[in-house]
N, C-alpha and C positions, 0 to 999 in steps of 0.2 A: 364361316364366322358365326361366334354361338349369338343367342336370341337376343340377349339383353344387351351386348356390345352392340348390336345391329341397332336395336330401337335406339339408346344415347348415340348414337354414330347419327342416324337420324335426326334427332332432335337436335344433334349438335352442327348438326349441316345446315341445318334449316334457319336455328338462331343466327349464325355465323352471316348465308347469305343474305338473310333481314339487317343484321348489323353492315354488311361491305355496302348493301344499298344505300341504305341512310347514309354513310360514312361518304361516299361515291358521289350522292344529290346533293342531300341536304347541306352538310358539314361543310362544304367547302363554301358556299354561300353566307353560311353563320360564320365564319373566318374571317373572309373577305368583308363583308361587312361589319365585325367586329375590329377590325384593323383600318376600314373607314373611318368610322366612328375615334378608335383612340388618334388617328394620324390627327383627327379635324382638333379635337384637343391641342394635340401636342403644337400646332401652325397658331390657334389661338392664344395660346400659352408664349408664343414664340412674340406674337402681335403684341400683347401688352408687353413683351421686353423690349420690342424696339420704339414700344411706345414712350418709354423709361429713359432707355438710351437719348431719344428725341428730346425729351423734358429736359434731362439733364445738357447737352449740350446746345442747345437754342438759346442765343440771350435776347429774346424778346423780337427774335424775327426767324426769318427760314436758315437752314443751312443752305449752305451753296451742293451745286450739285456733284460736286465729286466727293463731299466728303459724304453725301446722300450715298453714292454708289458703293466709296469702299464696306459703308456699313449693310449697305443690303448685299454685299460679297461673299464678307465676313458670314452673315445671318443663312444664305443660302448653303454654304459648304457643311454650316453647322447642320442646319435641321435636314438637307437631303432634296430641297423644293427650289424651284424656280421661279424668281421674284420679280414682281413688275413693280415701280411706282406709277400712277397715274394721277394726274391732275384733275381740276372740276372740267376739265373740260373733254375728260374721254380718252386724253396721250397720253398714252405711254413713253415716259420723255426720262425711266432708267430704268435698267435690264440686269441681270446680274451678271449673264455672260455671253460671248459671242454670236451664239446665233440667234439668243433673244435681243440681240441687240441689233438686229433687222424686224423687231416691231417698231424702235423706235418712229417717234410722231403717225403711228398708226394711233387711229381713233378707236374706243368701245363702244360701245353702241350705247346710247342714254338709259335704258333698259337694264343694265350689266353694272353700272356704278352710281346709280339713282341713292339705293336704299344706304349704299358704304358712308356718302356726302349726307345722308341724313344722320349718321351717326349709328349705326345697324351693322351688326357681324353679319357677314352673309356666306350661307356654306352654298354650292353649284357645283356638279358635275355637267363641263360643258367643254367642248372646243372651243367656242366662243369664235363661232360663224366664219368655222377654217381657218383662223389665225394661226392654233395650235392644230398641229398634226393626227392629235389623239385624244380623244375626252380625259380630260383629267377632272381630279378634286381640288376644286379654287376656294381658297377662302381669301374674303375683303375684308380687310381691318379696318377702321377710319382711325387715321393718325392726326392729332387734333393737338392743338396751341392756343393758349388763354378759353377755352370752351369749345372753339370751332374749326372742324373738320379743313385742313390744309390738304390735304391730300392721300390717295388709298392706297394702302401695298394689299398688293395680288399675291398669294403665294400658292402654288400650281404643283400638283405632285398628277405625273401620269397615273390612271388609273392600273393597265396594264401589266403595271411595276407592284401594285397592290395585289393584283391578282395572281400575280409570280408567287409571290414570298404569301400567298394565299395556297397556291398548289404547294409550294415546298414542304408549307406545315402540313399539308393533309399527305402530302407522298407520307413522308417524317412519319406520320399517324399509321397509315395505313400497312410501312414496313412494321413497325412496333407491334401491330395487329398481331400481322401473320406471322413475328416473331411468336407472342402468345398465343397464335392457336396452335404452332408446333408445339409448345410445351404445356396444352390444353388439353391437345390430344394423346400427345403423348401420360401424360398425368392418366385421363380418362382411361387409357387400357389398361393401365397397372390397377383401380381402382375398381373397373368392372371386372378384371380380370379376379381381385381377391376375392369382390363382391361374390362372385358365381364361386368360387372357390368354398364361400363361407354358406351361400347358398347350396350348394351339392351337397356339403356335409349335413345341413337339418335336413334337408328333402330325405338323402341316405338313411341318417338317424330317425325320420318320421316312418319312413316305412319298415323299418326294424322293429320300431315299436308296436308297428298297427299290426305285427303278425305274433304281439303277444310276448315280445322280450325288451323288457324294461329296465336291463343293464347299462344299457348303450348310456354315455355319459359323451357331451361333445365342451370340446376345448376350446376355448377363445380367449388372445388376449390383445384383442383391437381397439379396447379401451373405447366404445360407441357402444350403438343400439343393436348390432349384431353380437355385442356379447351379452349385454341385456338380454339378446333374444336364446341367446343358447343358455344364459342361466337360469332363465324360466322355460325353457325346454327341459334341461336336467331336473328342476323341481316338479315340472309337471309329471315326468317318467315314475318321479320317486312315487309321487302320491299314486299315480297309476298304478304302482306295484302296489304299495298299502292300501290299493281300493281294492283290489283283487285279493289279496289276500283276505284281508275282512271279509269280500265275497266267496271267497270260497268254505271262510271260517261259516258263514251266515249260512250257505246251502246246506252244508253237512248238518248245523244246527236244524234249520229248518227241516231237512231230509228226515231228522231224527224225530222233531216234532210234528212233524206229517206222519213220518213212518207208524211210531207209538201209540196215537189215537185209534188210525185206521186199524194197526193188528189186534188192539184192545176190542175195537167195535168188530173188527171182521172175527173173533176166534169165538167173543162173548154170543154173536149173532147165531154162529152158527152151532153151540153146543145149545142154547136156546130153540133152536130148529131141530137139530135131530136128536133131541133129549141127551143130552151129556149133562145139563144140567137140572140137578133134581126141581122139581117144584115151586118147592119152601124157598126155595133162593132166587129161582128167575126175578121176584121184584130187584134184589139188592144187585144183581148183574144189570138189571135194564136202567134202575139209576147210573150203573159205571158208564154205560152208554151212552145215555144221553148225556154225561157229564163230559164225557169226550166229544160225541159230538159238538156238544157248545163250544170246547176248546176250537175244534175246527174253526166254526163258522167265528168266531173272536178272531184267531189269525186271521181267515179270508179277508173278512171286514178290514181290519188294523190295516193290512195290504193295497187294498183298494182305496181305502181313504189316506194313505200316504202317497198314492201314485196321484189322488186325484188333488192335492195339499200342493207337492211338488211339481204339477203341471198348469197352478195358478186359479183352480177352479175352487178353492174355498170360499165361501160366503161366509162374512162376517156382520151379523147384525146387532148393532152396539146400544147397549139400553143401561140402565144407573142399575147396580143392586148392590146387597150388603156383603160385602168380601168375607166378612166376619163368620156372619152366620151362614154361608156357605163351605166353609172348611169345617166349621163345628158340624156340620149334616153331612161333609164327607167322612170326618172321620170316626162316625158312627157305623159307617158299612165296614169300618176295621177293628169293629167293638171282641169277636171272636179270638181274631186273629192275634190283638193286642194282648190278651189275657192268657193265651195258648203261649207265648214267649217271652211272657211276665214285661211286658214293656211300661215304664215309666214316660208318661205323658206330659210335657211340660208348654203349659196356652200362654204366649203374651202377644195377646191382640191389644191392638190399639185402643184407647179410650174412647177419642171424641168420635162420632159417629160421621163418619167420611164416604159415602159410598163410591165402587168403582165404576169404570164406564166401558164397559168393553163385551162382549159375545159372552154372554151367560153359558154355556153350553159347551163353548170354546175352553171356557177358563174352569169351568166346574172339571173337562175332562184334564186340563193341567195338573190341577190340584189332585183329582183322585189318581194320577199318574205318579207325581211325584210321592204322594205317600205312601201308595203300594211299592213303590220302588223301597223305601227308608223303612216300612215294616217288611219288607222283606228281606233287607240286606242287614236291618240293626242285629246288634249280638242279642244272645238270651240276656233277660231283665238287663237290655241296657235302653237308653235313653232316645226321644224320640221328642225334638224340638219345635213347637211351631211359631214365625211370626210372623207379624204384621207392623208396617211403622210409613207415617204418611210423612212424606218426603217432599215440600214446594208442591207442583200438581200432579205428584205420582206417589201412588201405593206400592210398597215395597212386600212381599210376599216369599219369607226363609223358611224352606225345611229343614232338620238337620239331624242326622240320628249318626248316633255313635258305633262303633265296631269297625269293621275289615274298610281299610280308605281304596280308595282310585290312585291308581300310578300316577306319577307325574307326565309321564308319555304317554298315557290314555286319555289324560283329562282334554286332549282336543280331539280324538277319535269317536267319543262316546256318544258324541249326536247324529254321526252316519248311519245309515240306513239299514248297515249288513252290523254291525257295532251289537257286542254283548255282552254286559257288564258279569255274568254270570261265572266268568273265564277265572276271575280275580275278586268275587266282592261274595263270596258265601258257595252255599251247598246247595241253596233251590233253584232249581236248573227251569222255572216255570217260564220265564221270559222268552219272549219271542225276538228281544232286541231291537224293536221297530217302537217302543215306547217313548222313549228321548225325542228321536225322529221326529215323531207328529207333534210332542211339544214342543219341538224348533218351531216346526213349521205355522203354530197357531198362535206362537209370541211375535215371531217375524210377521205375519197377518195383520198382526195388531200393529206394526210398528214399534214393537217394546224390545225389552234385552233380558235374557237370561243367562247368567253365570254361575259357574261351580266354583268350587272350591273344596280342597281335601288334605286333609296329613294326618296323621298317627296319635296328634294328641289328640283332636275332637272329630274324626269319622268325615262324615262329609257333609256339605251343606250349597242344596239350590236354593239363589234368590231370584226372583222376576219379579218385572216392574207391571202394570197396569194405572191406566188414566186415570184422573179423580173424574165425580160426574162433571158434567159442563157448567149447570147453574148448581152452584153452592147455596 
């Protein structure tokens, strides 16, 4: 028997024998006693009709006794119970039927019809001191004329007979049970049995995937949480394969931009060593050098502080400063660059002087992020937008330069980690592809949002929010 049948097989033994107990103990008690209880009702109920009947046929004195008896005859057939009249003085002087009718002029005991003579429904489960054969349920009516108690009917139900038709309902009960647990159980192995069915297939599917093939697509149509689960199994394979493939796009990238520095510094190094290169020139080689090397160490860096962004270890220390004139001091380090590609500069900062609140440091590398991305990627002499615009208690912050746009199917890949806009947005191959990335990761820091946006008639444009300061 497989594992998970076994465990609900289990559980389902164990509820079951919790249930037959109680049902077994308790339930029959709660019955019985609940059918006490309605029977005392229905005897009371029964006492004020013959209290009615009594009113109506009395004309201002007793009935006689026989017509006493046919109606307490009539009374006892009706409700099921066994009727005394008794007197103030303890006789039993009418019976309903033959063999109560060997109490007659038997006494009760003053104790037993005290409280009925004072006008008192009285409910006892009693023999009543071996008169009756069997404890029954007695209730004493007081049957009363012009105000005062005439005399009591007893009406007497064995208990026995309670407890009978007590069992009956719990047998009744307890077959209906184990009616439902045959088709409980039965239910249960078809439902564990798909269960595991539907289980074998992701388990099968999970391990097809972990060896690297991310075709496998799994089927469900059980309309629940297991095809929930296989439809985000099928999405997560998908992305699986688009993270891999990025990844692979990204090493060959990287391979290339590893490779290019190193052979530049390894070939310049070593004609600089065994004289390949004349004199007059070793300065303008050892600048290529070190120009490479910084490339390096700027990848290393960017690498490191993405792995250590993406493993929660960024510190963010939030202070007020001027958004403003921080992007005017960034885009003076693209003062070269800007006039090398004839770019038109277009400033609309905000007026009222609003500062932001958030990691100076954090947001200065945003900014100088995103603009190197827009002079790199804008067309020659085209357009290169910046703004600013204070929005309720957030700064808003647009770049936006014109030329070659983002696909529509790239624009949600572009923030991954292996992700390189260079495939599709220009000819400078400078990007390491990890730039996006860290700006995810130091707006998310902040708790803020950045979004693109791109099409063909206006190039593309990031905006990100940042806090206004706290005291205004």
């Amino acid at each position: 028997m497989r594992s998970i049948l076994k465990k609900f097989l289990t559980i389902f033994i164990i509820v079951l024998g919790i249930g037959f107990l109680i049902l077994s103990t308790g339930t029959s008690k709660i019955i019985e006693s609940y059918l006490i209880d309605q029977k005392e009702l229905t005897l009371i109920e029964h006492g004020e009709t013959f209290q009615k009947l009594y009113d109506e046929s009395s004309e201002g004195g007793f009935l006689d006794v026989k017509t006493i008896q046919e109606e307490v005859k009539i009374l006892s057939n009706y409700i099921g119970a066994n009727l005394w009249v008794v007197n103030k003085n303890g006789e039993v002087y009418i019976a309903d039927n033959k063999k109560d009718m060997e109490l007659l002029n038997q006494t009760l005991k003053y104790d037993d019809i005290k409280d009925v003579f004072q006008g008192k429904i009285i409910r006892k489960i009693s023999n009543y001191h071996n008169i009756l054969l069997e404890p029954n349920l007695s209730i004493g009516y007081p049957i009363s004329l012009n105000g005062e108690v005439q005399f009591a009917l007893f009406m007497n139900v064995p208990i026995p007979e309670i407890q009978n038709t007590a069992k009956d309902i719990n047998r009744f009960s307890i077959i209906a049970l184990n009616i439902s647990v045959i088709i409980a159980f039965i239910l249960l192995v078809i439902f564990t049995s798909s269960m595991e069915r539907e289980i074998k297939n992701i388990s099968e599917a999970a391990h097809y995937v972990s060896e690297g093939n991310f075709d496998k697509k799994i089927r469900s149509k059980r309309g629940d949480v297991f095809e929930e689960l296989a439809e985000s199994f099928n999405q997560m394979a998908v992305n699986l394969q688009e993270l891999e493939s990025t990844k692979e796009r990204f090493i060959s990238n990287l391979s290339h931009d590893l490779r290019s520095p190193l052979t530049s510094i390894t070939g310049y190094t070593r004609g600089l060593i065994d004289g390949t290169i004349p004199e007059e020139n070793q300065e303008k080689y050892l600048k290529i050098v070190l120009e490479e090397s910084t490339r390096l160490t700027k990848l290393t860096n960017d690498l490191l502080d993405l792995s250590k962004m993406q493993s929660g270890n960024i510190s963010v220390n939030k202070t007020d400063f001027d958004i403003n004139q921080m992007i005017i001091h960034e885009l003076d380090k693209f003062e070269q660059r800007i006039e090398e590609k004839d770019i038109q500069i277009s400033l609309k900062l905000m007026e009222e002087r609003v500062l932001a609140h958030g990691d100076y440091e954090g947001i200065r590398r945003v900014v100088y992020n995103l603009m190197d991305n827009a002079v790199k990627f804008v067309d020659k002499a085209g357009t290169i937008e910046i703004k600013t615009e204070n929005k309720e208690d957030k700064i808003l912050v647009g770049i936006k330069n014109s030329g070659a746009y983002i696909p529509k199917e790239k624009l949600n890949t572009i923030w991954q980690r292996f992700s390189k806009m260079d495939d599709s947005r220009g000819i400078e191959k400078k990007s390491n592809g990890l730039g996006l990335s860290i700006i995810k990761e130091i707006i998310k820091a902040h708790d803020e949002k950045i979004d693109v946006y791109s099409s063909e008639e206006f190039g593309v444009v990031f905006i990100f929010s940042i806090s206004t300061q706290i005291f205004k």
